[in-house]
C-alpha positions in Angstrom: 22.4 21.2 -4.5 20.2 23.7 -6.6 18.7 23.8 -9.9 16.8 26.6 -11.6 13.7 25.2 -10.1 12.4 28.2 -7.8 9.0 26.5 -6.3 10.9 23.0 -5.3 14.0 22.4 -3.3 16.0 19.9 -4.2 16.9 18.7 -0.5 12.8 18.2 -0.1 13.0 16.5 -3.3 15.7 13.9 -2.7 14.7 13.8 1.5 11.3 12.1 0.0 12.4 10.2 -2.9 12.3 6.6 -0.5 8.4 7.4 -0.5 8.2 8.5 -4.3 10.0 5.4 -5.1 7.0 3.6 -2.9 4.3 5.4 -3.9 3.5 6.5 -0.7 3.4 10.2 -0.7 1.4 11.3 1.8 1.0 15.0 0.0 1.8 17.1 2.8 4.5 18.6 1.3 4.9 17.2 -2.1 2.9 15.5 -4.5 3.9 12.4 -7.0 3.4 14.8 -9.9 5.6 17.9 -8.6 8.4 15.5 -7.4 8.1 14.0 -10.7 8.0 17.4 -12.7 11.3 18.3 -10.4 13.0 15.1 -11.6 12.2 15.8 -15.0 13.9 18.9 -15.4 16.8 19.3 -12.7 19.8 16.6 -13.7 21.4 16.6 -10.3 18.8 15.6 -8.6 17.6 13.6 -11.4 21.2 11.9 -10.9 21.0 11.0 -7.4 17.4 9.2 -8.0 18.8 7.1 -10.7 21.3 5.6 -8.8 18.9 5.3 -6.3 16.8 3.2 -8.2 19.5 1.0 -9.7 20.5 0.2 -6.2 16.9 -0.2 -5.5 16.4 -3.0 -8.4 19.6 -4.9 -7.7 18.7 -5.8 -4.4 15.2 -6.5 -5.5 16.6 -8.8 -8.4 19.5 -10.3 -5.5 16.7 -10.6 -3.2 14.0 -12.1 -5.1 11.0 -11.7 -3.6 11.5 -12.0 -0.1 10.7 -8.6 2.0 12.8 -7.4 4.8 11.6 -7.6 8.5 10.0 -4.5 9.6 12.8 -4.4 12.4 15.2 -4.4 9.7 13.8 -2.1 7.2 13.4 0.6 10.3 17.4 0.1 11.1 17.7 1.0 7.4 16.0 4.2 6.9 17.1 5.3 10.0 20.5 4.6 8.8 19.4 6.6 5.5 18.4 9.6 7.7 21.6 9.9 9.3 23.9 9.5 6.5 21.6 12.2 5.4 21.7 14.3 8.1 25.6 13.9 7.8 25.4 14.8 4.1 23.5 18.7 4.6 25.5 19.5 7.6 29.1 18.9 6.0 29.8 21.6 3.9 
């Protein structure tokens, strides 16, 4: 995926959009405001972290307010990494 955006790569963008979503850049690559920017003006990436955040807010309205165990929010993003993993190497 590529957008006319020369200083950020998409891939970085969407590989960090679970800690965008969180707030909890840690600015090592990345800030809030250039992952932000990047969102703002590239629609495929801009895509992806909509329905990202749709998914995100159903299972926070089917959920309530209950958090996940740690043991199970670990399973899922390392679930998320692999699918992800999967995704860059298929052509």
């Amino acid at each position: 995926m590529s957008c006319n955006d020369d200083e950020v790569d998409c891939a970085e963008v969407l590989d960090r959009v679970y800690v965008f979503f969180d707030h909890e850049l840690d600015d090592r690559n990345l800030t809030y405001d250039e992952i932000k920017a990047h969102l703002d003006d590239c629609q495929p990436c801009l895509s992806t972290y909509d329905i990202e955040r749709v998914i995100r807010e159903a299972v926070a309205r089917a959920c309530g307010c209950d958090h996940a165990p740690d043991e199970l929010r670990l399973k899922i993003r390392a679930r998320i990494e692999e699918v992800r993993v999967q995704m860059t190497r298929t052509p």
